[in-house]
PDB file of N, CA, C and O in Angstrom:
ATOM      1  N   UNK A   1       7.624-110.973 -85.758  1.00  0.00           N
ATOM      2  CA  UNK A   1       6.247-111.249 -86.138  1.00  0.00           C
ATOM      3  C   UNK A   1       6.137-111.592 -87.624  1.00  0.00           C
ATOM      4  O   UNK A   1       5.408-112.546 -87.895  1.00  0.00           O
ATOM      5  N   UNK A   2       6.754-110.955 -88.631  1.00  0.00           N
ATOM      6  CA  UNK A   2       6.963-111.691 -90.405  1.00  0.00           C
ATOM      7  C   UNK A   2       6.969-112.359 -90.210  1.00  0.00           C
ATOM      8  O   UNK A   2       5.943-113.012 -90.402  1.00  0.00           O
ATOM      9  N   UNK A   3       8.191-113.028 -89.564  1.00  0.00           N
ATOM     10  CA  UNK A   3       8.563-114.449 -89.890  1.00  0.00           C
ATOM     11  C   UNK A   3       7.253-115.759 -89.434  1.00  0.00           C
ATOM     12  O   UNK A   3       7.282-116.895 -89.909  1.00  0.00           O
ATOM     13  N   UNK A   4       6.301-115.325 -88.550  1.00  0.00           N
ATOM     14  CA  UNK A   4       4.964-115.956 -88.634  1.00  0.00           C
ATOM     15  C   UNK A   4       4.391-116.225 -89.743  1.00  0.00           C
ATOM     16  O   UNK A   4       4.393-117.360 -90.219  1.00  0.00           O
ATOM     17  N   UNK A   5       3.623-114.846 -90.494  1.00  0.00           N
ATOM     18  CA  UNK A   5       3.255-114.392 -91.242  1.00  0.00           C
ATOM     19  C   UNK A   5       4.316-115.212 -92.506  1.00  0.00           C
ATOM     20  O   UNK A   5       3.663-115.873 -93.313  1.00  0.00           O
ATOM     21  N   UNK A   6       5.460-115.214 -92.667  1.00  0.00           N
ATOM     22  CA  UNK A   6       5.642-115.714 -93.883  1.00  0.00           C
ATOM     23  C   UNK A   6       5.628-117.449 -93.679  1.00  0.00           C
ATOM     24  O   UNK A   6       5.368-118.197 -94.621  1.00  0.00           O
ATOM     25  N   UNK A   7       5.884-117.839 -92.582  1.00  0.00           N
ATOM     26  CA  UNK A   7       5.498-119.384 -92.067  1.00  0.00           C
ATOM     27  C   UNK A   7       4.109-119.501 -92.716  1.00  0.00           C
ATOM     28  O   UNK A   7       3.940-120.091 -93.783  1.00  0.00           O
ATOM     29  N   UNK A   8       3.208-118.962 -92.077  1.00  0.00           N
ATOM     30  CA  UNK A   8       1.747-119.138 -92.396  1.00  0.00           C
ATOM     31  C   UNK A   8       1.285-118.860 -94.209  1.00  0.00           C
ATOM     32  O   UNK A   8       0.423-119.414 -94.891  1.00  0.00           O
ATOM     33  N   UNK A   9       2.410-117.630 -94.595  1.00  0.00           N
ATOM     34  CA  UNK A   9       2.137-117.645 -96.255  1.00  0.00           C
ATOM     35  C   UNK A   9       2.791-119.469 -96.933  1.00  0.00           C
ATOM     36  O   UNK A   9       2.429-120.245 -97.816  1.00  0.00           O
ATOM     37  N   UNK A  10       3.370-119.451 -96.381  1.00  0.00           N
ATOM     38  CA  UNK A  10       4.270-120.729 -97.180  1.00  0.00           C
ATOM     39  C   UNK A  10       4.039-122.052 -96.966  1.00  0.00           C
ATOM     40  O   UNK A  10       4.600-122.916 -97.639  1.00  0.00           O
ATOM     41  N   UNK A  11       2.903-122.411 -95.686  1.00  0.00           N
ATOM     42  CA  UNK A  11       1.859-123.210 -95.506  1.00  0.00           C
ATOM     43  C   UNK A  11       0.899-123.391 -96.607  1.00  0.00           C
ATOM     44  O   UNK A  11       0.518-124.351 -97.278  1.00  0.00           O
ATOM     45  N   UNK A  12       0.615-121.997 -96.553  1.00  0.00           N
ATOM     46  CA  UNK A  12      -1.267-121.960 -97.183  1.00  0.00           C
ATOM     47  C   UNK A  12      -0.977-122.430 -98.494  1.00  0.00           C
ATOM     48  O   UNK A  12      -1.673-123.261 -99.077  1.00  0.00           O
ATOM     49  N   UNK A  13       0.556-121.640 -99.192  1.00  0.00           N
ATOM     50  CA  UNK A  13       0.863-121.958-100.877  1.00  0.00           C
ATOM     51  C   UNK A  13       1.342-122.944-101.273  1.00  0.00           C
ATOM     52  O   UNK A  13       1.493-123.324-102.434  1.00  0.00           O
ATOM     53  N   UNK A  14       1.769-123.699 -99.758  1.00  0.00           N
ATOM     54  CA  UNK A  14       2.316-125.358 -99.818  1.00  0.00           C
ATOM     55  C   UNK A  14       0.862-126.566-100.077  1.00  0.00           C
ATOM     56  O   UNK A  14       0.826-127.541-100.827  1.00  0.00           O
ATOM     57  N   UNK A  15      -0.125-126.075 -99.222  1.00  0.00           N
ATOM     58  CA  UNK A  15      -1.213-126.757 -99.298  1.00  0.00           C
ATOM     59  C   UNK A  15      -1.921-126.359-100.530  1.00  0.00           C
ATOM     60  O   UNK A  15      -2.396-127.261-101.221  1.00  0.00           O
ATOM     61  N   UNK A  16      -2.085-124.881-100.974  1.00  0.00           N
ATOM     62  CA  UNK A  16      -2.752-124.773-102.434  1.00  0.00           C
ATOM     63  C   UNK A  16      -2.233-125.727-103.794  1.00  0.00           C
ATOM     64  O   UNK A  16      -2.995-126.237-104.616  1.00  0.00           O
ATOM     65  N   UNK A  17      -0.789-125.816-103.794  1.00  0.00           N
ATOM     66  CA  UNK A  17      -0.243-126.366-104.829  1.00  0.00           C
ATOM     67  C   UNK A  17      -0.354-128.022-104.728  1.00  0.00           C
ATOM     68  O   UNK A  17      -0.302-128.771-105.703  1.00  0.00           O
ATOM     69  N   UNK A  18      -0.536-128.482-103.189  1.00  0.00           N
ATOM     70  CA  UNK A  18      -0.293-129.711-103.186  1.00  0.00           C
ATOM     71  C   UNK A  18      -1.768-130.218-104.338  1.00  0.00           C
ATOM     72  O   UNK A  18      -1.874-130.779-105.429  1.00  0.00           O
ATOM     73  N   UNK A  19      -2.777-129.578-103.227  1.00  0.00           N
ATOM     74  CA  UNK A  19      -4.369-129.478-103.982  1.00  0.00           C
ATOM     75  C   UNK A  19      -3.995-129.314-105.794  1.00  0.00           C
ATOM     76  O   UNK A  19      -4.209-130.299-106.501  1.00  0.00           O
ATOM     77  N   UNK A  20      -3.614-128.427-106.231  1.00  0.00           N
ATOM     78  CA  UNK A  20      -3.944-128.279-107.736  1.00  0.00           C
ATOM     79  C   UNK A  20      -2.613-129.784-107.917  1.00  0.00           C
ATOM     80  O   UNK A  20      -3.149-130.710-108.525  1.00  0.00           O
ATOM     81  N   UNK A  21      -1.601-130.004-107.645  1.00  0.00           N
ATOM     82  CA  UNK A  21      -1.199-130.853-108.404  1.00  0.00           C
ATOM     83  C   UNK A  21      -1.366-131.997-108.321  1.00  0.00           C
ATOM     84  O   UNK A  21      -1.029-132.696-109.277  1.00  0.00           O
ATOM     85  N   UNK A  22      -2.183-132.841-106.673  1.00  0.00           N
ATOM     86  CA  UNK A  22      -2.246-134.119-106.864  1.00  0.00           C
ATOM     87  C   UNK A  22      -4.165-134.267-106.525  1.00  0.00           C
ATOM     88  O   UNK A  22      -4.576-134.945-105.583  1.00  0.00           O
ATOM     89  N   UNK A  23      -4.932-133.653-107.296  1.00  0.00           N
ATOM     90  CA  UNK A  23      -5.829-133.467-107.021  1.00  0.00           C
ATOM     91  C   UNK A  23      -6.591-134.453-108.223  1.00  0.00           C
ATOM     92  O   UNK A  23      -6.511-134.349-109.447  1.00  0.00           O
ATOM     93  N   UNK A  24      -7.419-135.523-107.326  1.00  0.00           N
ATOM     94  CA  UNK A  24      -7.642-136.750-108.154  1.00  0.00           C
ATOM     95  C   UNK A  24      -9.177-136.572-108.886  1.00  0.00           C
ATOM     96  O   UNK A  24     -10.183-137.247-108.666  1.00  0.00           O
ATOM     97  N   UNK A  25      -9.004-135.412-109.846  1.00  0.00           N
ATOM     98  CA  UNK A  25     -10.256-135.428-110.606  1.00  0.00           C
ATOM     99  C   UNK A  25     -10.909-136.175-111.951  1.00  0.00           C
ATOM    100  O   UNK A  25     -10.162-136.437-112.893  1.00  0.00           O
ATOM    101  N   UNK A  26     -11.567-136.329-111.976  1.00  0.00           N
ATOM    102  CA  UNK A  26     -12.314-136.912-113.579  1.00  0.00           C
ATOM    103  C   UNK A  26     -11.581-136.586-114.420  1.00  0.00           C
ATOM    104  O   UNK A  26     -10.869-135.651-114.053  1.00  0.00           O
ATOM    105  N   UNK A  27     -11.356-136.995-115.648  1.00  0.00           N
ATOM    106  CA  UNK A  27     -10.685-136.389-116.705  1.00  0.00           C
ATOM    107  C   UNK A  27     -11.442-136.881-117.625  1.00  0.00           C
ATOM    108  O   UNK A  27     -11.712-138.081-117.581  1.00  0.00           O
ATOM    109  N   UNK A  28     -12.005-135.968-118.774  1.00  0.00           N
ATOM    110  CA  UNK A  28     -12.788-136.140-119.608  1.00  0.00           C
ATOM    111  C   UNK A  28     -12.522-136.507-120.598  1.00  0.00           C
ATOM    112  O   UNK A  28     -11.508-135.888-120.919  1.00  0.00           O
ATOM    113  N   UNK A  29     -12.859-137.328-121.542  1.00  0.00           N
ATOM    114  CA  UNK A  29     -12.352-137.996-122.672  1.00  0.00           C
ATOM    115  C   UNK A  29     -12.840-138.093-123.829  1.00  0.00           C
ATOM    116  O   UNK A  29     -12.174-138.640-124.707  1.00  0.00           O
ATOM    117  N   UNK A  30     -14.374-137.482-124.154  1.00  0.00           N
ATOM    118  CA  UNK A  30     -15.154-137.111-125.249  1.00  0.00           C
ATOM    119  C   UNK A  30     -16.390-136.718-124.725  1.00  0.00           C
ATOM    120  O   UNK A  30     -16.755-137.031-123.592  1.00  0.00           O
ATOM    121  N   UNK A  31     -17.076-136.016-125.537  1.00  0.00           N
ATOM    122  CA  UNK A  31     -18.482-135.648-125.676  1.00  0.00           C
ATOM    123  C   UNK A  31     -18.698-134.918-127.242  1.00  0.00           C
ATOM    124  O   UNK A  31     -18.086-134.641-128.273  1.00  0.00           O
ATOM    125  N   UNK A  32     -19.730-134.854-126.744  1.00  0.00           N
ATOM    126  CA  UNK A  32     -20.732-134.517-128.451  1.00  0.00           C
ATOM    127  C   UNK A  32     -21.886-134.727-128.276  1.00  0.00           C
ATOM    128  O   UNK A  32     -22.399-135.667-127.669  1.00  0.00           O
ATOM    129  N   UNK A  33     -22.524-133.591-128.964  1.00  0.00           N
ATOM    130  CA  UNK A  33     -24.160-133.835-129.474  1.00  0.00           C
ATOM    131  C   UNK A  33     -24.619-135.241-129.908  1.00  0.00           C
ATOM    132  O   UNK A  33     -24.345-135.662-131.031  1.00  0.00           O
ATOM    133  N   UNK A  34     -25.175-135.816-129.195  1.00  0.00           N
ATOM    134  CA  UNK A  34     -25.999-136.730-129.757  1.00  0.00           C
ATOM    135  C   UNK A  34     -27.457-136.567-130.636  1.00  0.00           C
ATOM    136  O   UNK A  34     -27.368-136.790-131.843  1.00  0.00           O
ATOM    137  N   UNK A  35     -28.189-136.360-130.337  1.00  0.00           N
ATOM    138  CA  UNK A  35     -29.491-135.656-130.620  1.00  0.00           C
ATOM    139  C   UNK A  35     -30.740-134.360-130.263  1.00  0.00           C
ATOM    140  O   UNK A  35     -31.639-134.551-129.444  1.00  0.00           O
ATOM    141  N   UNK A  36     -30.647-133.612-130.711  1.00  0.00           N
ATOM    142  CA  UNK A  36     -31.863-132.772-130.651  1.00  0.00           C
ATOM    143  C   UNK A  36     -33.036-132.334-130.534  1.00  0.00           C
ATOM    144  O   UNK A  36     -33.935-133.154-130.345  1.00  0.00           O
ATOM    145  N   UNK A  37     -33.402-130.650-130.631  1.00  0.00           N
ATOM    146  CA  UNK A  37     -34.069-129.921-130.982  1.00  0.00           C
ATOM    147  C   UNK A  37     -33.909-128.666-130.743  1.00  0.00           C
ATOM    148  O   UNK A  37     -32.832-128.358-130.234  1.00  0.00           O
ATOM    149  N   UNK A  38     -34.768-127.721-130.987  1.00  0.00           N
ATOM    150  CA  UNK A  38     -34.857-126.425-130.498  1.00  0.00           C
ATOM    151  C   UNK A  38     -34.438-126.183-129.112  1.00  0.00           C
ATOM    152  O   UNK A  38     -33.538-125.354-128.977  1.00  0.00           O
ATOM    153  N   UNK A  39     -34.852-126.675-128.177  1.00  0.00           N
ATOM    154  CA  UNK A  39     -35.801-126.828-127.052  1.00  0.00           C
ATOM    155  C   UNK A  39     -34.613-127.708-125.507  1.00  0.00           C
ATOM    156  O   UNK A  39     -34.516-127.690-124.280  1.00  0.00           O
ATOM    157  N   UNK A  40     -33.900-128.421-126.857  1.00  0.00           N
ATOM    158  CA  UNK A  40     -33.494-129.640-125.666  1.00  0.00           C
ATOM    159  C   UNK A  40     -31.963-130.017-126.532  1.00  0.00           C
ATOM    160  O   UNK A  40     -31.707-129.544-127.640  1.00  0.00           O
ATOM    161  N   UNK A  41     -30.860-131.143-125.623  1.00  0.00           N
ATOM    162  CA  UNK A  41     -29.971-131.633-126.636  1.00  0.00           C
ATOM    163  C   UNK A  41     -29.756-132.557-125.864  1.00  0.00           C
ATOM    164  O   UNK A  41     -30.209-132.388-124.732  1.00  0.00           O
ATOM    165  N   UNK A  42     -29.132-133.647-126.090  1.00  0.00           N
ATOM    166  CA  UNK A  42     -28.806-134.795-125.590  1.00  0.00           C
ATOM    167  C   UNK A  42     -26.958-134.659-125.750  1.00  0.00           C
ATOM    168  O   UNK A  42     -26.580-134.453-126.904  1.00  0.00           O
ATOM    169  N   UNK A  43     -25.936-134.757-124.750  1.00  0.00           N
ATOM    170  CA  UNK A  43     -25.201-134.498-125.039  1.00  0.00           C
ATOM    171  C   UNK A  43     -24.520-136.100-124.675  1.00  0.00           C
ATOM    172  O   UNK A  43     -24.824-136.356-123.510  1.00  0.00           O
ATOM    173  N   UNK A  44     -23.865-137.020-125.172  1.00  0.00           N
ATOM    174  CA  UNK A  44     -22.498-138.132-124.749  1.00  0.00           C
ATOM    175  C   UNK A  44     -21.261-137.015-124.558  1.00  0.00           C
ATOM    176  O   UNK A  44     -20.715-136.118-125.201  1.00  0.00           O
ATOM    177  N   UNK A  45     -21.168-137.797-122.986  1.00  0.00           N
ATOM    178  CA  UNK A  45     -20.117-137.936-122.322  1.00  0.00           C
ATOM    179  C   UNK A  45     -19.363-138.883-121.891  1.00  0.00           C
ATOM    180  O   UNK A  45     -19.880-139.870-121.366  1.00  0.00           O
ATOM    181  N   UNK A  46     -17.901-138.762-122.037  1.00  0.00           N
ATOM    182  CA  UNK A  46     -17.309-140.043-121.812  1.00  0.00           C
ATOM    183  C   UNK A  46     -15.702-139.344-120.518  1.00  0.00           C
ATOM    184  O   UNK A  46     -14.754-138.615-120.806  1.00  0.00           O
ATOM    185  N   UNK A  47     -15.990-139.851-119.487  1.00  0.00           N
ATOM    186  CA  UNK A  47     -14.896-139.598-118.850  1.00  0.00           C
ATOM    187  C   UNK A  47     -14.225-140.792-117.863  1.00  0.00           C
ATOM    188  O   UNK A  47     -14.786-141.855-117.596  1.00  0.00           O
ATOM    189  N   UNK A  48     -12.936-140.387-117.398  1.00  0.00           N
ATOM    190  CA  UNK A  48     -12.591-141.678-116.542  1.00  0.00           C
ATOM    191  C   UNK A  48     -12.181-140.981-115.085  1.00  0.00           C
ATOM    192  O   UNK A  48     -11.825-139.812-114.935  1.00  0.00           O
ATOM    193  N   UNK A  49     -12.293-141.802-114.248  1.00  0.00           N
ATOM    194  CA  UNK A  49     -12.047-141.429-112.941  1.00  0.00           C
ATOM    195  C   UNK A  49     -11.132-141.483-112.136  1.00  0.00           C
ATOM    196  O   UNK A  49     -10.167-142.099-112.589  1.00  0.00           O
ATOM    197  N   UNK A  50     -11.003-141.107-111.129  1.00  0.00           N
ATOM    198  CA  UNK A  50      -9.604-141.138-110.917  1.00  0.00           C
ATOM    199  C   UNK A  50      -8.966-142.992-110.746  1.00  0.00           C
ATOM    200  O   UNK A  50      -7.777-143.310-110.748  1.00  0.00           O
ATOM    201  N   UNK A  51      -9.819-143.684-110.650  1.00  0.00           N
ATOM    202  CA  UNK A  51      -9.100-145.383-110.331  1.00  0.00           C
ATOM    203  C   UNK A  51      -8.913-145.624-111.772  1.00  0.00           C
ATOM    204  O   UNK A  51      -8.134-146.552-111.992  1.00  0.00           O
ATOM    205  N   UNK A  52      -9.461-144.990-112.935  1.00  0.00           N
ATOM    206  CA  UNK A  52      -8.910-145.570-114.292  1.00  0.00           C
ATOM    207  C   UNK A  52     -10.011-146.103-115.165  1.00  0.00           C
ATOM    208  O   UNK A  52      -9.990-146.448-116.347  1.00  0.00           O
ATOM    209  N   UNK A  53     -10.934-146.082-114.316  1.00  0.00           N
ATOM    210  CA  UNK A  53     -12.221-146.320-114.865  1.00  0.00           C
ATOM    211  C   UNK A  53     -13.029-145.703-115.666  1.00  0.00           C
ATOM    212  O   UNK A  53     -13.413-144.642-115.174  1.00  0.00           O
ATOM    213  N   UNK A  54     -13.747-146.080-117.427  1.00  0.00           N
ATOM    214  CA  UNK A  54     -14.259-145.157-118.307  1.00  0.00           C
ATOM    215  C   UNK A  54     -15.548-145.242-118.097  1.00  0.00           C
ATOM    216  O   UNK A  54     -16.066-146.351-117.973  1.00  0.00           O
ATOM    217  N   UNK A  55     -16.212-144.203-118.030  1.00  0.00           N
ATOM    218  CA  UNK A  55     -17.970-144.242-117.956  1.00  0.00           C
ATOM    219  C   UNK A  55     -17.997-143.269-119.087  1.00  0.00           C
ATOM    220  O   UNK A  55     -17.291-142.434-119.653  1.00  0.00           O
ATOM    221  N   UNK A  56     -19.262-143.850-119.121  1.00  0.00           N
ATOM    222  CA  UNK A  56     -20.112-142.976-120.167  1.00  0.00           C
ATOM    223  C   UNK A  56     -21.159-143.010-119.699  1.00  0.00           C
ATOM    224  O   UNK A  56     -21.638-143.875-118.965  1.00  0.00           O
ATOM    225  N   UNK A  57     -21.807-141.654-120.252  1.00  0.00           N
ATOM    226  CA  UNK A  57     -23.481-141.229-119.850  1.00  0.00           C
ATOM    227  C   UNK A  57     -23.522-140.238-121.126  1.00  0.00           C
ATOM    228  O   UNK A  57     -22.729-139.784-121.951  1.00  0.00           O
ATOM    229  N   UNK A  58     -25.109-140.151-120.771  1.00  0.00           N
ATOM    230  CA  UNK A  58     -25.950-138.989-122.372  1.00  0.00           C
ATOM    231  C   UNK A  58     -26.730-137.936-120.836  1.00  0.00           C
ATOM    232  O   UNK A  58     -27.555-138.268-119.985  1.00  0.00           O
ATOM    233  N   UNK A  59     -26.023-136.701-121.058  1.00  0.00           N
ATOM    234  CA  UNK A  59     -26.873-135.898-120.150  1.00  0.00           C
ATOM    235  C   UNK A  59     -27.650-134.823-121.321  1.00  0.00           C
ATOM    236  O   UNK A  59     -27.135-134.430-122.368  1.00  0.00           O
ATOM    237  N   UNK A  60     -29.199-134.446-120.742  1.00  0.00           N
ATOM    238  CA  UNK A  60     -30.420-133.566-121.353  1.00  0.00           C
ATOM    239  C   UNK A  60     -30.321-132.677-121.049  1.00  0.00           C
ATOM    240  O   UNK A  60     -30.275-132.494-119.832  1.00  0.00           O
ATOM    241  N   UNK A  61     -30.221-131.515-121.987  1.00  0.00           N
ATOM    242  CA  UNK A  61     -29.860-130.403-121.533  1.00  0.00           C
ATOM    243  C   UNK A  61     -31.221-129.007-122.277  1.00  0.00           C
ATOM    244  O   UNK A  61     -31.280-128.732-123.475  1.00  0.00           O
ATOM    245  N   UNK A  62     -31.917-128.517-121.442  1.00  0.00           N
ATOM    246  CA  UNK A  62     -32.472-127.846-121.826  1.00  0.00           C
ATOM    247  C   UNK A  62     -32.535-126.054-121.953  1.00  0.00           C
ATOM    248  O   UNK A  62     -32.030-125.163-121.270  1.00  0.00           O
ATOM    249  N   UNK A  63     -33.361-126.051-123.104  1.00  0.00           N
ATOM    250  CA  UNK A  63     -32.705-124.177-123.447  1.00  0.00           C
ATOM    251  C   UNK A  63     -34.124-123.669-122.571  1.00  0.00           C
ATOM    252  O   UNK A  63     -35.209-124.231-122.422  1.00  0.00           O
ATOM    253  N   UNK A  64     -33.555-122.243-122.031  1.00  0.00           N
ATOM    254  CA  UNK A  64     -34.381-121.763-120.981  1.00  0.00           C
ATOM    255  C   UNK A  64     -34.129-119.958-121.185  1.00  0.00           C
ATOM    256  O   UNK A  64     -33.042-119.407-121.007  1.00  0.00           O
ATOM    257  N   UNK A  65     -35.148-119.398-121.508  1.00  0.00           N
ATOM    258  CA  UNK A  65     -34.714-118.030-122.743  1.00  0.00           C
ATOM    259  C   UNK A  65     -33.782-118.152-123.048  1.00  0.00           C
ATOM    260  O   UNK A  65     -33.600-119.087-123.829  1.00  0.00           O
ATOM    261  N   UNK A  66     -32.457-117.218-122.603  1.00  0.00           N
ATOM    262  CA  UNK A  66     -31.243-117.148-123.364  1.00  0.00           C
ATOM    263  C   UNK A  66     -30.013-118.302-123.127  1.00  0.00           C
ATOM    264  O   UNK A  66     -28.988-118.388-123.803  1.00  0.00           O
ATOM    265  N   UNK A  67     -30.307-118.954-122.257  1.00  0.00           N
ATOM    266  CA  UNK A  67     -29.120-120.023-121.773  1.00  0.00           C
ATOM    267  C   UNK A  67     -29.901-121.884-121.822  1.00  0.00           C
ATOM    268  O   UNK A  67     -31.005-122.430-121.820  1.00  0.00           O
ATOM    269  N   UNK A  68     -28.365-122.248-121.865  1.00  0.00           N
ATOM    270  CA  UNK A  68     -28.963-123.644-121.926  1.00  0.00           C
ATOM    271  C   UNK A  68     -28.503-124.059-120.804  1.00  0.00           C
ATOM    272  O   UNK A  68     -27.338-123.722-120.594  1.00  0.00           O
ATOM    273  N   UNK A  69     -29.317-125.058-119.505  1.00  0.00           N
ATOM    274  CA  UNK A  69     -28.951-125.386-118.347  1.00  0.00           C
ATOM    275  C   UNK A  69     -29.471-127.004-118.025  1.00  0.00           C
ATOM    276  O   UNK A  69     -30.586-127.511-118.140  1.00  0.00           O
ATOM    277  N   UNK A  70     -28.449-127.449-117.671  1.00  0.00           N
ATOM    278  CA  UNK A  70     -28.054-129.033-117.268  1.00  0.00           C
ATOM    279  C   UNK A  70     -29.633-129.419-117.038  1.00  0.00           C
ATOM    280  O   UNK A  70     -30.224-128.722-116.214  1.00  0.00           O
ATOM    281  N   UNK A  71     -30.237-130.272-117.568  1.00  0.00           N
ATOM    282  CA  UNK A  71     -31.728-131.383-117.223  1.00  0.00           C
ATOM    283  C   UNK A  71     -31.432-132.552-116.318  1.00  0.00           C
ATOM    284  O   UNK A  71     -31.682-132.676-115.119  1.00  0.00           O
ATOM    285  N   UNK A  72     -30.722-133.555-117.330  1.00  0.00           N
ATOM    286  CA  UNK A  72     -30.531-135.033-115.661  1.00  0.00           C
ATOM    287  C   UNK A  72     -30.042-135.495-116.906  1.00  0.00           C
ATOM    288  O   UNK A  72     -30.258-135.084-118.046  1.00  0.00           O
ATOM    289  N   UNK A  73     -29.287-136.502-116.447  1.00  0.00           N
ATOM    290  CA  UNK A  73     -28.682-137.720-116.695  1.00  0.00           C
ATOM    291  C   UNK A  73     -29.540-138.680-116.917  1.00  0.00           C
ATOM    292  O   UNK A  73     -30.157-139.287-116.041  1.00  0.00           O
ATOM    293  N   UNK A  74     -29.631-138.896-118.372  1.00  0.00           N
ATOM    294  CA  UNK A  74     -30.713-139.638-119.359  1.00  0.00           C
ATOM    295  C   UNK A  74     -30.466-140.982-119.122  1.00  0.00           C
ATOM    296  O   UNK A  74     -31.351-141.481-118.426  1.00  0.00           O
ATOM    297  N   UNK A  75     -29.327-141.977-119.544  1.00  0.00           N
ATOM    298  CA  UNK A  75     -28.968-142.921-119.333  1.00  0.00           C
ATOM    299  C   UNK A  75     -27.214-142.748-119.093  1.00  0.00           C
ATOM    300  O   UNK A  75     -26.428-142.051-119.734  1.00  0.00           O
ATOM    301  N   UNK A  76     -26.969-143.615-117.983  1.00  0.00           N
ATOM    302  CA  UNK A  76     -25.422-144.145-117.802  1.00  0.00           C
ATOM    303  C   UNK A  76     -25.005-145.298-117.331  1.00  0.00           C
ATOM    304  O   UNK A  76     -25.661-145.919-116.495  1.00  0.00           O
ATOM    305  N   UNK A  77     -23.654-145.799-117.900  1.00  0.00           N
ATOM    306  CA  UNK A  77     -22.947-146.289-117.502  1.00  0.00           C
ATOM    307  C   UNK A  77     -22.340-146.726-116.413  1.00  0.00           C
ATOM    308  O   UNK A  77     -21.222-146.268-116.176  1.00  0.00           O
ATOM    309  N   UNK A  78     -23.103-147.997-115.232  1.00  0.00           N
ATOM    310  CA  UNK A  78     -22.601-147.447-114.151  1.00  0.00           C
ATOM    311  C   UNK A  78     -21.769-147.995-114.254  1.00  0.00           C
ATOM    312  O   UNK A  78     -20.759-147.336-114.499  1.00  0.00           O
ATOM    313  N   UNK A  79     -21.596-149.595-114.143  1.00  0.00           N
ATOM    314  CA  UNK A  79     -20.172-150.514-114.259  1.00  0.00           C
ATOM    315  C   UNK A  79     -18.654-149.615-114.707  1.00  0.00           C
ATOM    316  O   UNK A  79     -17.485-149.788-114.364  1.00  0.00           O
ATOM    317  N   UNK A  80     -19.109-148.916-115.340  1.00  0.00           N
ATOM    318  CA  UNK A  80     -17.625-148.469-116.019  1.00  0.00           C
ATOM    319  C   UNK A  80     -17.142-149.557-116.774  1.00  0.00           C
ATOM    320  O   UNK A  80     -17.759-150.614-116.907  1.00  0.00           O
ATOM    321  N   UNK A  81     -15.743-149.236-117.401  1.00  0.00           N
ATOM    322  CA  UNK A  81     -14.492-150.072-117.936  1.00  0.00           C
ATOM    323  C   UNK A  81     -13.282-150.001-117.583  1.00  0.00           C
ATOM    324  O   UNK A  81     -12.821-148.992-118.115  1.00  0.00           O
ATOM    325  N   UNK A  82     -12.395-150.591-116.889  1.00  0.00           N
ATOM    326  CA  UNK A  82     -11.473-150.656-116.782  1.00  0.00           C
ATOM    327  C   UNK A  82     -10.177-150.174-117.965  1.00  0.00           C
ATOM    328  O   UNK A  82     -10.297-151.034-118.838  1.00  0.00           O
ATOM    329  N   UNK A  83      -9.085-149.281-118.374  1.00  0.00           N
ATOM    330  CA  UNK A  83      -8.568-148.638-118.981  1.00  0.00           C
ATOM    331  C   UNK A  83      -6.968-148.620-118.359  1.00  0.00           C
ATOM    332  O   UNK A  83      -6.105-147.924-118.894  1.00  0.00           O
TER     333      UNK A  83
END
């Protein structure tokens, strides 16, 4: 009966690793404050995707008592750039 059990462990850690290592996410490539206030921030973002493609967008981010939490996507980039 282990030898199931370690079949089935060496599956699950075969499929976890495949996931973290060929796992085709965004990769981010700058951001920064753009503009302000108290209240609000405008942040540029610049990332590329997994085909190679660079976008950029300015996401609004507003303060809400103690935390600051994501608003919308002000203006972006849809075309992208090729890279």
């Amino acid at each position: 009966m282990w030898k199931y059990y370690a079949l089935l462990f060496t599956a699950v850690a075969l499929v976890l690793a495949y996931t973290y290592v060929a796992d085709p996410g965004d990769v981010l490539l700058d951001s920064g404050a753009e503009m302000g206030s108290a209240e609000s921030v405008r942040c540029r973002i610049s990332y590329r995707d997994p085909g190679g493609t660079t976008h950029e967008a300015v996401w609004l981010y507003h303060h809400h008592d103690t935390a600051w939490e994501f608003g919308r996507v002000v203006e972006s980039d849809e075309k992208g750039s090729q890279r």
